[in-house]
N, C-alpha and C positions, 0 to 999 in steps of 0.2 A: 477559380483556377488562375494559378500566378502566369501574367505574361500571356495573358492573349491576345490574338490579336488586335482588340480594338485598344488596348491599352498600348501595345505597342506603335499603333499606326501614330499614335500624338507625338510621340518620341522623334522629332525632326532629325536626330543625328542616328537613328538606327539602324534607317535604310542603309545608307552609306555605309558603317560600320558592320553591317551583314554581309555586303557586299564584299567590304576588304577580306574580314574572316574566312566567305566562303571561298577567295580567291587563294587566299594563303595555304587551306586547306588541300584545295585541287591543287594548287603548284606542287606542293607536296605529295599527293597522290601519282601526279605527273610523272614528277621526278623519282619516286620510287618506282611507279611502272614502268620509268625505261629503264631504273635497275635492272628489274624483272627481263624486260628484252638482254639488256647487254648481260647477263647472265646466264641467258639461254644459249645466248647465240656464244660465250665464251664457253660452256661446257657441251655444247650439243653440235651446235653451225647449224650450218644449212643441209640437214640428213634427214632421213626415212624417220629416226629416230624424231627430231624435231615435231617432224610433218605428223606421227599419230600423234603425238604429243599433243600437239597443237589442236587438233581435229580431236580426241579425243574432252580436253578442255573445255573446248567450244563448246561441245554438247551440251550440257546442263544448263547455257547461256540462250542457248539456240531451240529446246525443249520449253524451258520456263518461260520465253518469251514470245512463243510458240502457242502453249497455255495459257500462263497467267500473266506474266510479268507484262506484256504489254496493255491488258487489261487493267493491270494494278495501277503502271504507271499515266492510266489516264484517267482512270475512274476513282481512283482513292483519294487524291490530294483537294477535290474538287466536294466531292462527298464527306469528307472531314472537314472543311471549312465550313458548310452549311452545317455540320451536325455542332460546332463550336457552338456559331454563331445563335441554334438555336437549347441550345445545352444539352443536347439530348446523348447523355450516354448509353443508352439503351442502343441507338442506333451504332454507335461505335462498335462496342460491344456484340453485334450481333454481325457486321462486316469482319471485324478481326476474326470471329469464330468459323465463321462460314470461308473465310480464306484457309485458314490452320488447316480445315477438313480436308481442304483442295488439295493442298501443299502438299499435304501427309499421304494422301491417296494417289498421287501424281507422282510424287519421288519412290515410292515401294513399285509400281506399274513400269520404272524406266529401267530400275535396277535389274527386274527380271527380264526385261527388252534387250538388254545389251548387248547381247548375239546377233538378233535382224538389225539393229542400228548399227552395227561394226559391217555389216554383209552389205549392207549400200553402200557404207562409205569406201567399202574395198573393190568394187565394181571395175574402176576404172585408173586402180595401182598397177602399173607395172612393174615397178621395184621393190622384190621380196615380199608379194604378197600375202603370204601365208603367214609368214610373220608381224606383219603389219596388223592382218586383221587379229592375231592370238594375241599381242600385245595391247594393242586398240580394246578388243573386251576386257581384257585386265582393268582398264584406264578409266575404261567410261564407270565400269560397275562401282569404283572408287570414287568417281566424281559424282555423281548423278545424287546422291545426298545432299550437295551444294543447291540443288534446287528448292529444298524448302529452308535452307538458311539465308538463301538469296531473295525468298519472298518477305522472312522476317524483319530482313534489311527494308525493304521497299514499303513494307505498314510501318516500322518505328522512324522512315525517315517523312513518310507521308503524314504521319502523326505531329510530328517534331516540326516537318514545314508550314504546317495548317497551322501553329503557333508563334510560327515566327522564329523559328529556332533551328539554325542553318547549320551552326559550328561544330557538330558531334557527326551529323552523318558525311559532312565534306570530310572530316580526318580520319573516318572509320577504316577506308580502303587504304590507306596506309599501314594500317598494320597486317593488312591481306600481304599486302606486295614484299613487305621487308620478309616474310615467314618463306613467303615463295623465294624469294632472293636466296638466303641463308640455304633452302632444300638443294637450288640449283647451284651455288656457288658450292656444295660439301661435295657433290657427285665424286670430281676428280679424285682427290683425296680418299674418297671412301668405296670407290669402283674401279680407279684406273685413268689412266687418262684417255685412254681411245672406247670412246662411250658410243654407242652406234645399235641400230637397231637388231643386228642378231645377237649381240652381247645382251639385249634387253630380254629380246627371245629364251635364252638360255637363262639369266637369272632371276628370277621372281622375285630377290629382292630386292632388287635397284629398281623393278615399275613397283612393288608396294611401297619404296621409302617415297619416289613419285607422288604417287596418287594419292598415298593418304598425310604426306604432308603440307599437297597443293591445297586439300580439302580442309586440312585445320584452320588454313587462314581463312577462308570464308567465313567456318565456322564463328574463329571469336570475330571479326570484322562483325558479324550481328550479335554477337552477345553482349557486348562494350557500349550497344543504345540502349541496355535495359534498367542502368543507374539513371540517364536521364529521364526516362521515360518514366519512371518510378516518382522523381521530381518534379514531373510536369503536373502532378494532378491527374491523371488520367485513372478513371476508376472504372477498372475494368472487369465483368465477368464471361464464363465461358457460357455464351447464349447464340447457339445455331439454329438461326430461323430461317429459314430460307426464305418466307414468307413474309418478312417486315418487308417496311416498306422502305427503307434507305437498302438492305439487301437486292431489293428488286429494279432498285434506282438504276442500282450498278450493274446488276446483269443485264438491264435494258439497253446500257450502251456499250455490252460487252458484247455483243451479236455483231457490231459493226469493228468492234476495237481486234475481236478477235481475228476478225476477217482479214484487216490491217496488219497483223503481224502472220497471220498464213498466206500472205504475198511476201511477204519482205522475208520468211524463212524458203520458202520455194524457189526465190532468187536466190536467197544466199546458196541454199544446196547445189543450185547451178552454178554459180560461182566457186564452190569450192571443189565443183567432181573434174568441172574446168582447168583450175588450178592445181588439183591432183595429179593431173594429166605429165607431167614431168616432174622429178625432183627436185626440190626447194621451191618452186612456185608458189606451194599454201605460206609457207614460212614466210617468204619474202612479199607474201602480199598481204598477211598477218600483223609481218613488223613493221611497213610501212603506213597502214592502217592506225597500228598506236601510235605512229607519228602525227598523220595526219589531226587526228581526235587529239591532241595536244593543246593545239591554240580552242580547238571548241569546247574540249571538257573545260579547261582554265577561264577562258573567257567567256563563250557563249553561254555555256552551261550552269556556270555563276549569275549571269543575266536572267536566265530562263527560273531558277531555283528560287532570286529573291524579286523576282515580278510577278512570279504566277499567285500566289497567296493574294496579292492584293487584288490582281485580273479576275480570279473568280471569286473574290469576294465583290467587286463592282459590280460583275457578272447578276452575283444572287442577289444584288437588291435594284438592278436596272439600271446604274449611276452609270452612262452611256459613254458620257464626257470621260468619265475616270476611267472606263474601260481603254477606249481610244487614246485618251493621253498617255498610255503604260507602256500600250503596243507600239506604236510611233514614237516615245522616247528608247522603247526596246531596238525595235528593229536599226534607227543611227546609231546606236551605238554600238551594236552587231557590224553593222558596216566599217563603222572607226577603227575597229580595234580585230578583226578578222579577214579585212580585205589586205591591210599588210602581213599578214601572216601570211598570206597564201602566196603572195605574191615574193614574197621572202624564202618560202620553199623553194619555188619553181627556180630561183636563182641560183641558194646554197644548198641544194638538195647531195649532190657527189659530195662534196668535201666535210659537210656532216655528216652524214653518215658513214664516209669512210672515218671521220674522226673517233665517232663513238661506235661503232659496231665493229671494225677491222682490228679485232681481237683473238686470240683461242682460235677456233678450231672455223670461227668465219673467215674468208680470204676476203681479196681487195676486190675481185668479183663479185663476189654477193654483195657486198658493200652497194657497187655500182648498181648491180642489180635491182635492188632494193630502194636508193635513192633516184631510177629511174621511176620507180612505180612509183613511190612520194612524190615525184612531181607533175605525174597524171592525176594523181588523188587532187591535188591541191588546188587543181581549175576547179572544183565543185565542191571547194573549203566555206567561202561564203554563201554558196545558194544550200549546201547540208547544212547550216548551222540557222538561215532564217528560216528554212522549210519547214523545221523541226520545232522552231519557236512559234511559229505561224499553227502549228496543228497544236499547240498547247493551245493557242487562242479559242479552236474550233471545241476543244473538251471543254474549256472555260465554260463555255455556250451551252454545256452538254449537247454537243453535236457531234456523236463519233460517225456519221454516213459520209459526211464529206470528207473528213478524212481519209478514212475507207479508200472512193472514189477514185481521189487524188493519188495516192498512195499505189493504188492496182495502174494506175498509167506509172509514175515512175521507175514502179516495177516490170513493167512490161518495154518499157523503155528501152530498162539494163540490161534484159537478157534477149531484147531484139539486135543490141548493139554488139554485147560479148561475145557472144560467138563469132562471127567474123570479125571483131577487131583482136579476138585471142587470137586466129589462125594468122593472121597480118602482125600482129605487134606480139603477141606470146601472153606475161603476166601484164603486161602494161598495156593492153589492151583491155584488158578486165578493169582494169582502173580508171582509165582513160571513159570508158562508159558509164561505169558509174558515177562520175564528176558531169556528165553531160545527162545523165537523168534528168541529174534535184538540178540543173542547171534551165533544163525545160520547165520543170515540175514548178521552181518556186513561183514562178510567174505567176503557173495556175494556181497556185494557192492563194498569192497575192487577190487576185481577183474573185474568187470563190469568198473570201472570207470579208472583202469590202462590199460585196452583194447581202451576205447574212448580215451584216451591221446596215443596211440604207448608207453603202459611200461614204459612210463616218471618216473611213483613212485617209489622212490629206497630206495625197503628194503633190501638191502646190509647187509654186514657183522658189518657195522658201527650201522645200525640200531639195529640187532639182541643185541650187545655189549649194547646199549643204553637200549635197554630193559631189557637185562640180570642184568643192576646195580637194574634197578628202583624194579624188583623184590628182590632183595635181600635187598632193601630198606623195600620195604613193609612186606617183611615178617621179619626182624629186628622189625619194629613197631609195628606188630600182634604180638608179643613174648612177648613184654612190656605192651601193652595193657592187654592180657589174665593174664602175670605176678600182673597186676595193678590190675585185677580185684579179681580174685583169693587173693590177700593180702587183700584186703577191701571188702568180700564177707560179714564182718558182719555190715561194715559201712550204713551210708544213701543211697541210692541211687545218689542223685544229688553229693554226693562225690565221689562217686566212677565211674561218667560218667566225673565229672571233673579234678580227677587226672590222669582216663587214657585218656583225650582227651591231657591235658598238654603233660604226660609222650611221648606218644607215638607218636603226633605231633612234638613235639620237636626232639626226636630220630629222625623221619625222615627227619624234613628243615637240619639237620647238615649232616647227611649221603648224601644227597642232595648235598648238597652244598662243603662238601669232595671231592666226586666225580665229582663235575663240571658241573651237569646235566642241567643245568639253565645258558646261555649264555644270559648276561643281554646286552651285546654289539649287539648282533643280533638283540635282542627286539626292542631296542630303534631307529635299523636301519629300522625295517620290515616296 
């Protein structure tokens, strides 16, 4: 089989150049997903419209990860690299089929649900609910097909990362976002310009061009891994056993994984019926969320995608050292490179987001609106981005129970918190919570997972030192940024998010790079 991964581990410049790839990729995912928002928000705004929109979307994301998807995304990547390592296609072969069966059984079950799934979600609308919930069943029954193309995506890139092979599934969601861009950018021209939710109500075919053009993107988004996958070598046939034993591997850790994501959807449901609770709430706590996941999808997410292949492969043959040196070069550089991002929100949160959203049918309110809660989100930008690489370590181990554990307190955290701080602060209390979860929670992970390893993790004096720079980094860049702003408080907005993004980025890659913080000779060896 070409390109596996022990061929690829000798390749000193691969790591590194996986890394660039998969970053380029997410930029680009990135930045078509905020197409996607400024899209919405120029044909839609902040309305009822939006808000089923949105809430109908979710669904399929919220169902599948509910299901499977969070199960896939811990159990699969981990399970294909031992089935590489010991060639056994049999085993592949008999996961892929027994997932397909789920998928297909699971998405036909939601489709006909889509009437009691709309009657929760309409609970607690007060505006135009009637229509809300008749347009909402239209939406979801449309969507809910996403769900087994959404699991296809997560076995062909689970496949593709067990190889070493980053660059097809990072660019896939690009072609998601541009399809959906194009549906939301035709609205006007091809409905009208005053687009809103009883206009939706009355015509059935402005929510089918919706729903079933949202859903093509997903579609090909997983059909576009099936030339790679073809080129990988992978010989695959349709063999559902439920009975082997790499099948039984996975549902072993799926009792605990699943459990993990029926806390983190029960939150979420409380956060959205929360959020429901007034108009634009969901939306503006939706769009500030894809801001938020910006700096993590791009950076963290890139770190997590090309570290873990190698973490569970040290994992499966005990090489302890290798283990730990992965996680500990993972986790500083999560900190270098997402603790100024956060810190960077919480400054130019108002005038980005009035720069990019204060369009169409969004006003300079929701603008504010929105760049408020992005800058609650942003306290708990670096503890979501190590919490979530910390619980990859824990699958590495095949340990889904601690996860689990951990996971049922962060979760009990958010929805101890949001409620009184929604009644206190509105949406941005919702946000504000949830940044102060994973903000508790990482600690416990921290310590959870250096107990499963006998103390391996060494936050030494070297480490403490490493952190002491990056702080004095980042708050050099905060001084320049508030300086930047402050000087051009009477400028445009979109200048004044652009010269302190320069100013103060820049400040920081040199102080950075003063100090030494960035060992590119490691990189390109990891």
């Amino acid at each position: 089989m070409a390109d596996t991964p022990s061929h690829v581990s000798k390749n000193p410049r691969h790591f590194l150049m996986s890394n660039i790839l998969v970053g380029l990729g997410t930029l680009l995912s990135r930045i078509t997903g905020f197409g996607k928002i400024l899209a919405l928000a120029y044909a839609i705004g902040l309305s009822g419209l939006s808000d089923v929109y949105n809430t109908a979307n979710t669904t399929p994301n919220i169902i599948y990860e509910l299901m499977l998807g969070g199960i896939l995304s811990a159990t699969l990547l981990p399970s294909f690299v031992r089935a590489f390592k010991d060639n056994d296609n049999q085993a592949i072969s008999a996961i892929i089929s027994v997932v397909i069966v789920l998928l297909a059984g699971l998405t036909i079950l939601m489709v006909v649900c889509a009437p009691l799934i709309m009657s929760l979600y309409s609970v607690t609308r007060q505006d135009s609910p009637q229509e809300f919930y008749e347009v909402g069943v239209i939406l979801i029954r449309l969507f809910m097909p996403q769900i087994f193309f959404y699991g296809l995506i997560a076995i062909g890139t689970a496949l593709l990362n067990a190889q070493h092979k980053f660059s097809l599934p990072a660019y896939a969601p690009v072609l998601n976002n541009l399809i959906v861009i194009a549906i939301l950018m035709a609205l006007p021209s091809l409905f009208g310009q005053d687009i809103n939710l009883q206009n939706a109500a009355e015509n059935q075919q402005l929510v089918l061009f919706l729903g079933i053009g949202t859903t093509a993107g997903i579609v090909l988004s997983s059909l576009i891994l099936i030339p790679s996958l073809m080129k990988s070598g992978i010989q695959f046939t349709f063999l559902p056993r439920w009975r082997h034993p790499a099948v039984q591997t996975v549902l072993k850790m799926s009792g605990w994984t699943l459990g993990y994501v029926i806390c983190n959807q029960i939150a979420l449901l409380i956060i959205t019926l929360a959020a429901l609770h007034e108009e634009g709430w969901l939306t503006a706590y939706q769009m500030a969320f894809v801001f938020f996941l910006l700096p993590h999808g791009l950076l963290a997410m890139t770190i997590t995608t090309t570290f873990m292949p190698k973490i569970a492969h040290f994992a499966a043959i005990n090489d302890w050292n290798g283990y730990v040196d992965k996680m500990m070069l993972g986790i500083k550089l999560l900190i270098l490179l997402i603790l100024p991002a956060s810190v960077g929100y919480i400054l130019i949160e108002r005038p980005l987001l009035t720069t990019l959203l204060e369009h169409g049918q969004f006003t300079t309110k929701d603008a504010s609106l929105t760049g408020d809660v992005l800058a609650m989100f942003a306290i708990g930008l670096l503890p979501f981005s190590l919490y979530l690489f910390l619980m990859r370590g824990f699958y590495a181990l095949s340990d889904a129970k601690t996860p689990f554990k951990i996971n049922l307190l962060e979760n009990i955290i958010n929805i101890i918190l949001a409620i009184p701080f929604a009644m206190l602060w509105g949406v941005k209390g919702l946000a504000l919570a949830f940044a102060l979860a994973y903000c508790f929670s990482v600690f416990v992970a921290v310590k959870a997972l250096n107990h499963k390893i006998a103390g391996r993790l060494c936050f030494d004096e070297g480490f403490i030192n490493y952190f002491a720079k990056i702080l004095l980094s980042v708050s050099t860049m905060a001084l320049i940024v508030s300086s930047s702003l402050y000087l051009l408080s009477t400028a445009p907005d979109w200048v004044q998010t652009l010269i302190s993004v320069i100013a103060g980025g820049g400040v920081y890659a040199v102080m950075v790079l003063r100090m030494k913080l960035v060992d590119i000779h490691s990189l390109r060896k990891a």
